[in-house]
Structures are given as structure tokens and as C-alpha cells.
BALOBA-1460 file (C-alpha; in Angstrom, 3 decimals):
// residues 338
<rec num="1" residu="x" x="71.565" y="97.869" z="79.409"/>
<rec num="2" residu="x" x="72.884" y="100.796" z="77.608"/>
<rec num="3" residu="x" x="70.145" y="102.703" z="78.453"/>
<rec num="4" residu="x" x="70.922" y="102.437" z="81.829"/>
<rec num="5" residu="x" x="74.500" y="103.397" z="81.740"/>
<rec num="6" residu="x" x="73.652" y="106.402" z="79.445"/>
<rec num="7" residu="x" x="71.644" y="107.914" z="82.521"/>
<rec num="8" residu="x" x="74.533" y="106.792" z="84.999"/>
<rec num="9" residu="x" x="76.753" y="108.739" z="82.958"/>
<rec num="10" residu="x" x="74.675" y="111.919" z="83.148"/>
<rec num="11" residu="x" x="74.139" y="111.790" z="86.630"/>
<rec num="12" residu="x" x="77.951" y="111.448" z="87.521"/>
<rec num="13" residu="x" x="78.715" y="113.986" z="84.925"/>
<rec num="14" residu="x" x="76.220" y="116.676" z="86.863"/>
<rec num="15" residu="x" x="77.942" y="115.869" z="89.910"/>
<rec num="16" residu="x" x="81.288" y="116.350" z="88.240"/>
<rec num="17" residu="x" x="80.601" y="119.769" z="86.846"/>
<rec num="18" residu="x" x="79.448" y="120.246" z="90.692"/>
<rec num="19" residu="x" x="82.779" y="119.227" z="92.351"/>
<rec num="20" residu="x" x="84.966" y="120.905" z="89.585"/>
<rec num="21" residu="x" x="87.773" y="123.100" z="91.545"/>
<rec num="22" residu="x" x="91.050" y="124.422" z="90.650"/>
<rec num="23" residu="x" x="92.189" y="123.533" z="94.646"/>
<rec num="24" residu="x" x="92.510" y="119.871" z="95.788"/>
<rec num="25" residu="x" x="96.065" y="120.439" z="95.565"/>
<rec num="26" residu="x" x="95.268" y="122.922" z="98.359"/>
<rec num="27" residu="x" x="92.860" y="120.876" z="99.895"/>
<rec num="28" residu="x" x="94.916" y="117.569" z="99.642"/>
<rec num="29" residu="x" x="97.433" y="120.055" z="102.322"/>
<rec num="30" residu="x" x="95.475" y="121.154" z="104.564"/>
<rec num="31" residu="x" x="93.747" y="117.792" z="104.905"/>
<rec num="32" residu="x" x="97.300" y="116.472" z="105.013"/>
<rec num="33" residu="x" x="96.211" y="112.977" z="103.661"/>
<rec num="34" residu="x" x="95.442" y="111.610" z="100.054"/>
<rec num="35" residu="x" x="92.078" y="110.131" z="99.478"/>
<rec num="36" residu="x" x="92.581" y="107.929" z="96.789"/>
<rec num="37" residu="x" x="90.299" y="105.221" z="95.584"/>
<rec num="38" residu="x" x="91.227" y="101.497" z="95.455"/>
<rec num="39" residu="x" x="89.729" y="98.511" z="94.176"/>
<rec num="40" residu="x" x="87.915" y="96.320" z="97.226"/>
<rec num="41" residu="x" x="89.973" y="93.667" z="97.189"/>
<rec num="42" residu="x" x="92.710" y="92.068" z="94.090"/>
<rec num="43" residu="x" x="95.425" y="90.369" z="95.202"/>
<rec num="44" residu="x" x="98.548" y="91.951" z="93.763"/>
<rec num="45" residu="x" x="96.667" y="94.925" z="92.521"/>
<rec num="46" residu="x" x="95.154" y="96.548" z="95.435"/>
<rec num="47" residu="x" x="94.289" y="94.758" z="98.841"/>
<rec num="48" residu="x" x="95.133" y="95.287" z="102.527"/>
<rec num="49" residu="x" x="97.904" y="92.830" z="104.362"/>
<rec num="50" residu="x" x="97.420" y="90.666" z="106.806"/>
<rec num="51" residu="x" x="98.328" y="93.978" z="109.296"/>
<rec num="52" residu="x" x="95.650" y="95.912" z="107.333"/>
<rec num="53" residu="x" x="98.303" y="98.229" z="105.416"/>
<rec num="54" residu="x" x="96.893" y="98.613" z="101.666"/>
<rec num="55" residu="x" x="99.443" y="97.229" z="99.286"/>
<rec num="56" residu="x" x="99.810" y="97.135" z="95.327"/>
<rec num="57" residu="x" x="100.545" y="97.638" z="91.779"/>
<rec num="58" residu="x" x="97.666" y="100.359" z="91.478"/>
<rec num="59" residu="x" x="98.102" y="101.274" z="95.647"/>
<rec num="60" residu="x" x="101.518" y="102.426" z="94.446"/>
<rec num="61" residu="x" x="100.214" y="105.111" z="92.509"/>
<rec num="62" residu="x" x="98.210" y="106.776" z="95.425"/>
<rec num="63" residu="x" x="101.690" y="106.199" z="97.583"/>
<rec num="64" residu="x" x="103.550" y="107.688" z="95.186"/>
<rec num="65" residu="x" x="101.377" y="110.498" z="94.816"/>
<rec num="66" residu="x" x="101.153" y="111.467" z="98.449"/>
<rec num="67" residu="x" x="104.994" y="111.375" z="98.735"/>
<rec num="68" residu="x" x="105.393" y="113.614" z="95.926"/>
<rec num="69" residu="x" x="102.545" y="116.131" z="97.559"/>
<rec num="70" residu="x" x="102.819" y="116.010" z="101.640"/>
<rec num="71" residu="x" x="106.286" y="113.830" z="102.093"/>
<rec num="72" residu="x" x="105.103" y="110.506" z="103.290"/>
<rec num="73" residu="x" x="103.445" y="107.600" z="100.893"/>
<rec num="74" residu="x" x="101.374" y="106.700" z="104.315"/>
<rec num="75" residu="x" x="99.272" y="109.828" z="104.347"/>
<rec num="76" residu="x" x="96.540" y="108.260" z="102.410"/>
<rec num="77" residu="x" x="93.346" y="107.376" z="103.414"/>
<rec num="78" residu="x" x="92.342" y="104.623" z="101.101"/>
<rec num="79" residu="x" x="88.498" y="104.228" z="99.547"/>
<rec num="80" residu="x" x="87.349" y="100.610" z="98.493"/>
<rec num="81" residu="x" x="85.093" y="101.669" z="95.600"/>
<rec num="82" residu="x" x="83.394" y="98.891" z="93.234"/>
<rec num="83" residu="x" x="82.976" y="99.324" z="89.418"/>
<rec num="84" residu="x" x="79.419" y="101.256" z="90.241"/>
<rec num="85" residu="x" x="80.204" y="103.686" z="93.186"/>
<rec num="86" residu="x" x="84.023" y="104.354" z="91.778"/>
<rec num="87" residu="x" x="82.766" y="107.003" z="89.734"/>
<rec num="88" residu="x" x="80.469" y="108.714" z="92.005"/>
<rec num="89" residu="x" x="83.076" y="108.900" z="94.203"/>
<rec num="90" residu="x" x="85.602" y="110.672" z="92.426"/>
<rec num="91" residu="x" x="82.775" y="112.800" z="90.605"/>
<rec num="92" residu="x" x="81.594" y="114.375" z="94.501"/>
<rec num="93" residu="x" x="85.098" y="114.505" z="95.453"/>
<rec num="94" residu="x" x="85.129" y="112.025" z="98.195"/>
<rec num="95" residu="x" x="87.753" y="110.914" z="96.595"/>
<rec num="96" residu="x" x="90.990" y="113.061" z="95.245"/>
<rec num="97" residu="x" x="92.372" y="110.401" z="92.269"/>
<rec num="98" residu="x" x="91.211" y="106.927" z="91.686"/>
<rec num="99" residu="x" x="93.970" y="104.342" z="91.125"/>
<rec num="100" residu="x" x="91.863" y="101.381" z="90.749"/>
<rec num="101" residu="x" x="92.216" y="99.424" z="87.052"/>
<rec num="102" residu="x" x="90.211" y="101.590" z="85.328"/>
<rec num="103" residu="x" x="89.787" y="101.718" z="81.349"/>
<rec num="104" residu="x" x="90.601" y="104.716" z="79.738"/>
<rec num="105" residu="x" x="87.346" y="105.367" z="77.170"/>
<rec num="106" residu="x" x="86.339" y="107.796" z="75.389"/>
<rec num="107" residu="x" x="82.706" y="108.658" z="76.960"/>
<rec num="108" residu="x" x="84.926" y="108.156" z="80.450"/>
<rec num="109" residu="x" x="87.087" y="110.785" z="79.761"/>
<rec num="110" residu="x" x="84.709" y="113.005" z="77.725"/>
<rec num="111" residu="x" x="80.925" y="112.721" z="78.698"/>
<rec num="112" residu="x" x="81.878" y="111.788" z="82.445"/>
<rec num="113" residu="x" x="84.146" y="114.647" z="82.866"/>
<rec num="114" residu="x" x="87.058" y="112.637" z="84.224"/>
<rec num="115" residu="x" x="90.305" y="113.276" z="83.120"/>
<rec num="116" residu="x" x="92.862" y="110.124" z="82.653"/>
<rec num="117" residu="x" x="96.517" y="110.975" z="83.469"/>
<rec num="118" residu="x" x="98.476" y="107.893" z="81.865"/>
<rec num="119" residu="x" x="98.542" y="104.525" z="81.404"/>
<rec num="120" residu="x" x="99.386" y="102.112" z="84.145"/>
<rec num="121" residu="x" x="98.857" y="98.421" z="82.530"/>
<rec num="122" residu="x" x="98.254" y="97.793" z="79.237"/>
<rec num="123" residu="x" x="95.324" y="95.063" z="79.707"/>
<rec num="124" residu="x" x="92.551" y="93.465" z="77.800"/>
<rec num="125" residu="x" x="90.060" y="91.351" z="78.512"/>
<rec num="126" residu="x" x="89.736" y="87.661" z="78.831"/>
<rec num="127" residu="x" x="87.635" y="84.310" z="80.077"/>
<rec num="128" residu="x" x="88.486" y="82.340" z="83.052"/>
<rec num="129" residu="x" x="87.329" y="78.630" z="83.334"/>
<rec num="130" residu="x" x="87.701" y="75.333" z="85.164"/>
<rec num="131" residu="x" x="90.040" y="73.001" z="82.866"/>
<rec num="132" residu="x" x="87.313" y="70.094" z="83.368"/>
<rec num="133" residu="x" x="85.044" y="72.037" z="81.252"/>
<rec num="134" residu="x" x="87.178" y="71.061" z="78.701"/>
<rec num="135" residu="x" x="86.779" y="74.654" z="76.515"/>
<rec num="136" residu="x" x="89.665" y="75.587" z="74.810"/>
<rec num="137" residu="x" x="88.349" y="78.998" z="73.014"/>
<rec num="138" residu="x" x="86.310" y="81.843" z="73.870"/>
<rec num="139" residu="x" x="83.735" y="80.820" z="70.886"/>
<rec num="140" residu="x" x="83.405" y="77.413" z="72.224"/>
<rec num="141" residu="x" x="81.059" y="79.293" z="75.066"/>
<rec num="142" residu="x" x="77.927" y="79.838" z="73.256"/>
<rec num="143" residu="x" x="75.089" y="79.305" z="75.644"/>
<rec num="144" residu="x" x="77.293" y="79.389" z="79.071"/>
<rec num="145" residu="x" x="76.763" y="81.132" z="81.869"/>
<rec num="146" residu="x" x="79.024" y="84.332" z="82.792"/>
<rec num="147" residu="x" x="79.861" y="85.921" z="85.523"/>
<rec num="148" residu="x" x="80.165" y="90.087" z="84.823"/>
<rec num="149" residu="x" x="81.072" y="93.039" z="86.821"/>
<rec num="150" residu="x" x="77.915" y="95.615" z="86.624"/>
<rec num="151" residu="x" x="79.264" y="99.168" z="85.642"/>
<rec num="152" residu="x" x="82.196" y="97.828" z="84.029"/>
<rec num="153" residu="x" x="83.471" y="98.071" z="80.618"/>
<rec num="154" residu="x" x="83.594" y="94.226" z="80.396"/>
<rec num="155" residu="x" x="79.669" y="93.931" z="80.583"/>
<rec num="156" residu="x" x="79.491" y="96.058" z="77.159"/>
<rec num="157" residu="x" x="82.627" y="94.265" z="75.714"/>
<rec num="158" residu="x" x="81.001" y="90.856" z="76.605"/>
<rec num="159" residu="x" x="77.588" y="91.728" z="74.632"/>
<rec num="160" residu="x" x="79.560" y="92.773" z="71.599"/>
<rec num="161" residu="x" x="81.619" y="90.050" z="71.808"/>
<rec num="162" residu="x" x="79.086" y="87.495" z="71.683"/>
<rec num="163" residu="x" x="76.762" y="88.999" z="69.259"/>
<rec num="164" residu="x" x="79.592" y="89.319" z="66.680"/>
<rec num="165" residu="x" x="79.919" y="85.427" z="66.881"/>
<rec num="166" residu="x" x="76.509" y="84.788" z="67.138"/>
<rec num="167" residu="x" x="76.113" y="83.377" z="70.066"/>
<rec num="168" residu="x" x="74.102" y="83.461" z="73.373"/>
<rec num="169" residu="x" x="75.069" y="83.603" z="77.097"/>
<rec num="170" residu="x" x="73.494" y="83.982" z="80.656"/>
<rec num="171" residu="x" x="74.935" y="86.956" z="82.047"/>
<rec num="172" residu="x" x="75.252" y="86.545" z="86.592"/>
<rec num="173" residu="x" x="75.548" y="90.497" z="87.709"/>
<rec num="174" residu="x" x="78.338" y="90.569" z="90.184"/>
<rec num="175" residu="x" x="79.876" y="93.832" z="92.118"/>
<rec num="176" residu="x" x="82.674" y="92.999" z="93.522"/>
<rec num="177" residu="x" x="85.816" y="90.870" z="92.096"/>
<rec num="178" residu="x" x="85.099" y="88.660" z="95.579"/>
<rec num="179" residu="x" x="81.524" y="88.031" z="94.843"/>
<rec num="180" residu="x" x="82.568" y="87.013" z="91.353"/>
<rec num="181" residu="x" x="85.191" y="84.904" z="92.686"/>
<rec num="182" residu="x" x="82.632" y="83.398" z="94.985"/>
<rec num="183" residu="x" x="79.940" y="82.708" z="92.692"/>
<rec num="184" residu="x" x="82.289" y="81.279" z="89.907"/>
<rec num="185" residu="x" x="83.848" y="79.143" z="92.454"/>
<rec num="186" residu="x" x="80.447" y="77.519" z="93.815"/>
<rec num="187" residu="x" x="79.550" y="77.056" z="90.336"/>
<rec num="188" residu="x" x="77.364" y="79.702" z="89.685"/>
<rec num="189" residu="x" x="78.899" y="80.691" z="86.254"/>
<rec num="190" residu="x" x="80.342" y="78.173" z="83.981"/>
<rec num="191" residu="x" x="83.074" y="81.518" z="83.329"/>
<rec num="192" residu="x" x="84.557" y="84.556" z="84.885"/>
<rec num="193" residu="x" x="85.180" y="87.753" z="82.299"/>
<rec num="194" residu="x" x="87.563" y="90.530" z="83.416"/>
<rec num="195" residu="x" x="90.969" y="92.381" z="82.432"/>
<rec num="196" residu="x" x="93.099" y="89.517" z="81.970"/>
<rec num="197" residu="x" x="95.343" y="90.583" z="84.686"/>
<rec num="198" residu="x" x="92.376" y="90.837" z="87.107"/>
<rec num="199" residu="x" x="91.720" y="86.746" z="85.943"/>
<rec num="200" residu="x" x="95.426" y="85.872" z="86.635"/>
<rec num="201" residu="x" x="95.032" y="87.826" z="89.958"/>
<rec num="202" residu="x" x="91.616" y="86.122" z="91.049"/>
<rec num="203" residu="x" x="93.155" y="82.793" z="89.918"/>
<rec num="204" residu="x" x="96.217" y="83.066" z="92.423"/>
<rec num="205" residu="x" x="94.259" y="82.987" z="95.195"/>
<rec num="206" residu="x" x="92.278" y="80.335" z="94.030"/>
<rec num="207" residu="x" x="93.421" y="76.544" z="96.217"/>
<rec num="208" residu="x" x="94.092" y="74.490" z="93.269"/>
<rec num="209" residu="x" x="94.819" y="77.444" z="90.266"/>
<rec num="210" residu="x" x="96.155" y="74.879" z="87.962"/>
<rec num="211" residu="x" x="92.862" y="73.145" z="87.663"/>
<rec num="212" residu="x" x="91.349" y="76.607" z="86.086"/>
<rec num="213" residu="x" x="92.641" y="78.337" z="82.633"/>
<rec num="214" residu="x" x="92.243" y="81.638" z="81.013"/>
<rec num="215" residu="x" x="91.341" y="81.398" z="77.535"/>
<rec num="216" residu="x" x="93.718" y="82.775" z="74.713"/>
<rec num="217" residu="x" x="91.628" y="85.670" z="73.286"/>
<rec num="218" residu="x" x="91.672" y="88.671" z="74.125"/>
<rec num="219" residu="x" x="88.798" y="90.586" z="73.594"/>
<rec num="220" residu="x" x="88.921" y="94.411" z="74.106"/>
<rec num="221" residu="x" x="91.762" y="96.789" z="74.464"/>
<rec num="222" residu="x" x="91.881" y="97.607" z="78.351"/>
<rec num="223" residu="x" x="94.469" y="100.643" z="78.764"/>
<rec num="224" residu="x" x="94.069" y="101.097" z="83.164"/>
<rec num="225" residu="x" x="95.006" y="104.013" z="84.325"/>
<rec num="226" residu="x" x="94.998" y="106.698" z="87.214"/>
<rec num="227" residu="x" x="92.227" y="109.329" z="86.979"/>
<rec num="228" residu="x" x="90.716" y="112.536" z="88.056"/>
<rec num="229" residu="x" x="88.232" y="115.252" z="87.622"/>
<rec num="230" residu="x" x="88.001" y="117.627" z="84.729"/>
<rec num="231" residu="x" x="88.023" y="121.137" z="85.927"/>
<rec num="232" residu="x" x="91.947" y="121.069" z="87.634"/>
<rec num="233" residu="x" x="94.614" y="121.356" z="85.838"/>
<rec num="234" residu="x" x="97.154" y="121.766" z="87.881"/>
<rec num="235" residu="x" x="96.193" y="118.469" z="89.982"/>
<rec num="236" residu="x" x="96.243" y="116.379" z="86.888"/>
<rec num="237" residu="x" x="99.229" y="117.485" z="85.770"/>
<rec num="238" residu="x" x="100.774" y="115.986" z="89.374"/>
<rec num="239" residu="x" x="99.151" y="112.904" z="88.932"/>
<rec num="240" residu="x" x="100.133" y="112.345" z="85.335"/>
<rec num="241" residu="x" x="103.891" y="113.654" z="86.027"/>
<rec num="242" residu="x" x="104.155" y="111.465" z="89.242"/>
<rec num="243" residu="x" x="102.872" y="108.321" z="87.255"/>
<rec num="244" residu="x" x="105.484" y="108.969" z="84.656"/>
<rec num="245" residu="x" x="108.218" y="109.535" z="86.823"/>
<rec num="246" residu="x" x="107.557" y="105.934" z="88.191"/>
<rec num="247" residu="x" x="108.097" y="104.806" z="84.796"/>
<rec num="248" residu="x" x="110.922" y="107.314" z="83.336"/>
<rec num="249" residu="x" x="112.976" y="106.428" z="86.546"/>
<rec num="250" residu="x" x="113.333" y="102.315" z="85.001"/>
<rec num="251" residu="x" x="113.733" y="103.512" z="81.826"/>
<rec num="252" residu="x" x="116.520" y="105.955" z="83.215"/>
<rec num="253" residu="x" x="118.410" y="103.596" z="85.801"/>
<rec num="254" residu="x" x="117.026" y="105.246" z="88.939"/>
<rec num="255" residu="x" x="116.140" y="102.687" z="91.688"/>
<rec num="256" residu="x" x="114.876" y="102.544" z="94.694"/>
<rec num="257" residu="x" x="118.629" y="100.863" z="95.412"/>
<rec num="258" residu="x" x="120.822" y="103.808" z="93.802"/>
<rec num="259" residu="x" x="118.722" y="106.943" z="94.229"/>
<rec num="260" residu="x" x="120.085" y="108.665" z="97.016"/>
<rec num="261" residu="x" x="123.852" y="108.418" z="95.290"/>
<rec num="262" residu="x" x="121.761" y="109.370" z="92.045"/>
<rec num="263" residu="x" x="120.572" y="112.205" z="93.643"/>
<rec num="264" residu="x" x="123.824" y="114.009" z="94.478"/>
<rec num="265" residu="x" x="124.515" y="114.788" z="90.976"/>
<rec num="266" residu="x" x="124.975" y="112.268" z="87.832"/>
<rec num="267" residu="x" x="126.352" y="113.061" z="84.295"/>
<rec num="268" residu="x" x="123.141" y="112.781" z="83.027"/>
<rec num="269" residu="x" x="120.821" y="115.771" z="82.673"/>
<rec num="270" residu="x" x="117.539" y="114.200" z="82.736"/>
<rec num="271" residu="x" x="118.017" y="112.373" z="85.881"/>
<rec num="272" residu="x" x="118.937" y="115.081" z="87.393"/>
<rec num="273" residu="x" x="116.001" y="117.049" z="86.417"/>
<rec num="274" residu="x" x="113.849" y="114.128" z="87.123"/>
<rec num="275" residu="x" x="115.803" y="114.047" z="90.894"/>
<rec num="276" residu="x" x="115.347" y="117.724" z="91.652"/>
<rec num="277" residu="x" x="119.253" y="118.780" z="91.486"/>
<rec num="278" residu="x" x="118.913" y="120.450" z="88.331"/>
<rec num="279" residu="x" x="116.110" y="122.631" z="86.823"/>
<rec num="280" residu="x" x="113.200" y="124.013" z="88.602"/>
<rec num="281" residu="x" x="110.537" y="121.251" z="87.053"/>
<rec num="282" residu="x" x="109.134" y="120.922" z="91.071"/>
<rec num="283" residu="x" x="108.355" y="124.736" z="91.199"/>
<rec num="284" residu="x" x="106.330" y="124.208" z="87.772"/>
<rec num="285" residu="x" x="103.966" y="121.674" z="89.625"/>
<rec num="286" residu="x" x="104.097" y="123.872" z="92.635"/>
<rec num="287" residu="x" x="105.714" y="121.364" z="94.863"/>
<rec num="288" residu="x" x="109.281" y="121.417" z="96.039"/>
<rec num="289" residu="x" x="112.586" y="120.229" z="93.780"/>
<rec num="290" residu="x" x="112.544" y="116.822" z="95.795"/>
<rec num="291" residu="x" x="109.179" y="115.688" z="95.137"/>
<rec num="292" residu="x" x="109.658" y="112.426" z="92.146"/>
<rec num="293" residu="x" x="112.657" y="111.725" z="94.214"/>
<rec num="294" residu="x" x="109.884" y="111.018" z="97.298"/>
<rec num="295" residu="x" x="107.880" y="109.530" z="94.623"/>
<rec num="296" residu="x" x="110.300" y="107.027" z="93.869"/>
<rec num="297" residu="x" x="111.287" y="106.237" z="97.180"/>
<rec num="298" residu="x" x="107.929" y="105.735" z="98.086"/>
<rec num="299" residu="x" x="108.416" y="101.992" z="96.494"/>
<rec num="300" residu="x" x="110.598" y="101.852" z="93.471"/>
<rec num="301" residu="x" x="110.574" y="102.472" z="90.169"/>
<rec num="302" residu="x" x="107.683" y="101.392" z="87.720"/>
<rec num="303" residu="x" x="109.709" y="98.134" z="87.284"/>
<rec num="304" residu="x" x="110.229" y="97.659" z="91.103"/>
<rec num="305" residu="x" x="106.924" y="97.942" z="91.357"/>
<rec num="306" residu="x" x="105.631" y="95.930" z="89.237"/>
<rec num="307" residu="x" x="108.201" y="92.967" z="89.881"/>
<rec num="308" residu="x" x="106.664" y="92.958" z="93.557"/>
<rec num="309" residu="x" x="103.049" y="93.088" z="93.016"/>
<rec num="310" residu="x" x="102.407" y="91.116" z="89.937"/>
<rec num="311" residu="x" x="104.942" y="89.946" z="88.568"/>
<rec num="312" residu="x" x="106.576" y="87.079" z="87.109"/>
<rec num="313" residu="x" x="107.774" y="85.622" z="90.955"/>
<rec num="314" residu="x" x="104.445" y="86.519" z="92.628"/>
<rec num="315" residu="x" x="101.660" y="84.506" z="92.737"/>
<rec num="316" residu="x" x="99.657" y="87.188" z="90.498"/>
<rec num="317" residu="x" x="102.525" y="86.069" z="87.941"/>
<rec num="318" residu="x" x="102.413" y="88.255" z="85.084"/>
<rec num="319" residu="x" x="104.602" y="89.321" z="82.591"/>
<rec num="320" residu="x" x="105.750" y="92.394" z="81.421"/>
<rec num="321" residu="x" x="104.000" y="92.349" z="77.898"/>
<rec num="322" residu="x" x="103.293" y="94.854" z="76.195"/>
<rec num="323" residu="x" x="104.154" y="96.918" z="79.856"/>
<rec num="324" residu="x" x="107.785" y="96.690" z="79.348"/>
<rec num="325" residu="x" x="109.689" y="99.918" z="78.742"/>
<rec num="326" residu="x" x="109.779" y="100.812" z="74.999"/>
<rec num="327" residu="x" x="113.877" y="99.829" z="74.508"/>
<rec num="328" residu="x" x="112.807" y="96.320" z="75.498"/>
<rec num="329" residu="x" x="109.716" y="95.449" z="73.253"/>
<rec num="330" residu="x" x="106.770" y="97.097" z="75.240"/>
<rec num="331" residu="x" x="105.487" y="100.311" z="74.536"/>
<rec num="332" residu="x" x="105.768" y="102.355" z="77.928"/>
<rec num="333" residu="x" x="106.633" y="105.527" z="77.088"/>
<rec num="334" residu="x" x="106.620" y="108.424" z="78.353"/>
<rec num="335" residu="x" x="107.623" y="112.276" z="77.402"/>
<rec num="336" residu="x" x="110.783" y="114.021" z="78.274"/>
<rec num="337" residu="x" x="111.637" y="115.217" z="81.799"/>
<rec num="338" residu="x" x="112.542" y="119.028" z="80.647"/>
């Protein structure tokens, strides 16, 4: 298994050095639309209405970006990618930024030549079961069958997970959160290992989600994030500074409600650097002074955002965690707007 990721990894980091360039700012213009890359389908995380207009928690990023860069959070052109062709994609530069609960790692970030630009959800991975199997821990599954995204940080996670307990399992090779939701469903897999988010979200859509439960442990540290090549700095930097305005705007007050009065001029120095009417922090990104206020706008603040994708009142029903801002408990945080 490792083997076979090791020579994955080469392969998309060849094609990474290939696509390096210093201009998909440039090119993002003149094509005049985002490409970003989604997930294929998680409810509350990244999935198209019933009108076919891409919606959620990580489709917010790419909206957010193209506001900030070309003025409107519709000029994307969104790219289902699955845990084995997400990579690729980015790497040839089909894509511009993937935004698709991804795990920052170390051989991600280094040997793959992708560059990470925050942290969106603080996740980790979990088990998802039927209650009638009547499993109340993690280590009460030696010997089951699992159900594992190929390509995925999970499937190594898994491994190491059992073997330190010393136990055995049937791995079922999925590639898409749907066919894992399928095949769990039908029975296929006595459980269903993801981020633990990605379990509540599969488990919403589920007809009866009270008859399944996710298990308490938590095996990995999962921190998701935004992402794109090595090789452009400049482009990174507006993906990383568009992410944290998202989240500096909650922390600061700014909402989707108040921003326009905001923006006229407060008493407070960093929102108005943040909002453009003070400083020249847009003409450092090369963009214009307005551009985290479009960000914003595009659909709230970090909070906002994630109150109406997966939060607490959705179906996806999540709390804030360790995602709430840093004054309240969590540790979002993010550096200074100056």
C-alpha cells in the first residue's frame, strides 16, 4: 500500500514542478473564472442544489476567492475531484486551488509540491456504524469489515490504527464518499472511516440517522484546508489572506449584516484595513482596496458560514469545537491585518 502511494506521490510531484508558474493570478483574469476543485458530493461541505448551484462550507472558500480576484463569487467553474484525481488535478493546473477537505501533511505539502494556505476545519478521524451492531468503541472492531477512501489519508491512519491495537480488519476500497455511503448502507462494510465531520455529513442524509452512531475516538489529527501549487507566491498568499479574512472578519464583528456601514469608516483600525478604507494591504496582493470586503460579502463571515453549512441547526449538525474563534475556546487564529 505504501508502496503505491510513494510512486503516486512522485508522479504528481513531476507534474507539479511542470505546472509551476508565477501567473495564475494572471491567468485566473483573463480566463475571468476560478477553477477550483470540490469534493463530488458532501452534503453541507460541498454539493450542488437542487438548481445545480454548488453550495458549502469548503465551496465558500472558492466563492470567496473569486470575489476577492474578478468581483463576483459566481465566476467559478467548479471541478468534482475524488481523493485520487484531486491531486493530479491541481498538480497539471486544471485546477487553480482545491477547497475540498483536504489534510494538511507533511509529504503533501513537501514531497508533492503543494502548498497549504490555512486551516479551514480542525477535523480528525472517526468510525461510523449501525447502532444494532451494538459496538460501542473503535477497539471493539477487530475483524470487521471497513469501508476506506483509496488515496486518502484515512486508509494509512486506519492501518496504523489497527496494528497498534492488534487487531485485524477487511479493508472495501471506495472512491467516492457516495459509493462509500452506498456500500455501507447495503451492508457491504460492517463500518464507514472518514474525517469525523465527513461521518456526521454522510449520516444526515442517511433516512433513519438515529439508528447509526459515530464512535467516540478519534483517531488522527485531520487539519483541512485550502491548497495550491508550490512555485507562486503571490497566488498563495491570496488564497491564504482571503481564507483568513473569512475568519478575522467573526473574530472582528464584521458581518455579512453590518459590512457596508462597517465599511464607511469604524474606530477601529484593523477593520478598516481589513475593509479597504485604510492602508494599501489590497495593492500588496495586487488586487484592489475592496477585495476582503467582496470576500466577505460573497457569504459571510467564517462564522456565517459555517452556521449555514454545517452547523449546529443544519442537518450536517456540527459544532464549533475546536473551530471556534480563539476568545471563545477554539483555536482559530489568525495573524494581524497590517
Amino acid at each position: 500500500m505504501k508502496k503505491t502511494v510513494f510512486l503516486g506521490a512522485l508522479t504528481v510531484a513531476a507534474i507539479a514542478a511542470g505546472a509551476a508558474s508565477a501567473a495564475t493570478l494572471d491567468d485566473v483574469k483573463a480566463r475571468g473564472k476560478l477553477n477550483c476543485g470540490v469534493v463530488t458530493g458532501l452534503v453541507g461541505f460541498g454539493a450542488p442544489d437542487a438548481n445545480g448551484r454548488w453550495e458549502g462550507f469548503d465551496v465558500s472558500v472558492c466563492r470567496a476567492v473569486a470575489a476577492a480576484v474578478l468581483g463576483d463569487p459566481d465566476a467559478v467553474e467548479f471541478v468534482p475531484t475524488t481523493g485520487k484525481t484531486r491531486f493530479t488535478a491541481l498538480a497539471s493546473g486544471e485546477i487553480d486551488l482545491l477547497a475540498r477537505n483536504t489534510t494538511w501533511t507533511f509529504s503533501r505539502d513537501v514531497d508533492l509540491k503543494f502548498e497549504f494556505v490555512g486551516v479551514n476545519y480542525y477535523d480528525g478521524q472517526g468510525f461510523l456504524v449501525r447502532k444494532d451492531l451494538g459496538v460501542s468503541s473503535a477497539k471493539e472492531l477487530d475483524g470487521a469489515t471497513v469501508c476506506i477512501q483509496t488515496g486518502t489519508t484515512t486508509e494509512l491512519n486506519l492501518a496504523d490504527f489497527f496494528r497498534a491495537n492488534n487487531m485485524s480488519y477487511d479493508p472495501v476500497p471506495i472512491e467516492t464518499n457516495a459509493e462509500g455511503q452506498q456500500q455501507y448502507l447495503a451492508g457491504a462494510c460492517d463500518a464507514y472511516t472518514t474525517d469525523a465531520s465527513g461521518l456526521a455529513a454522510t449520516r444526515a442524509t442517511f433516512e433513519d440517522p438515529a439508528a447509526h452512531v459515530i464512535l467516540p475516538e478519534i483517531i488522527s489529527k485531520e487539519p483541512l484546508g485550502p491548497l495550491v501549487r508550490h512555485g507562486d507566491q503571490e497566488w498563495g498568499d491570496i488564497a491564504r489572506w482571503t481564507l483568513n479574512a473569512l475568519i478575522a472578519a467573526e473574530e472582528l464583528g464584521v458581518t455579512s449584516a453590518n459590512i457596508d456601514e462597517l465599511a464607511s469608516g469604524t474606530e477601529n483600525p484593523e477593520i478598516n484595513r481589513l475593509l479597504g478604507t485604510e492602508g494599501s494591504l489590497g495593492e500588496m496582493l495586487g488586487l484592489d482596496a475592496e477585495w476582503a470586503k467582496r470576500a466577505i460579502k460573497a457569504n459571510g463571515n467564517y462564522g456565517e458560514i459555517f452556521a449555514k453549512t454545517i452547523g449546529e441547526s443544519t442537518p450536517v449538525g456540527l459544532a464549533r469545537g475546536l473551530n471556534a474563534q480563539w476568545k471563545d475556546g477554539g483555536i482559530l487564529y489568525v495573524p494581524p491585518f497590517r
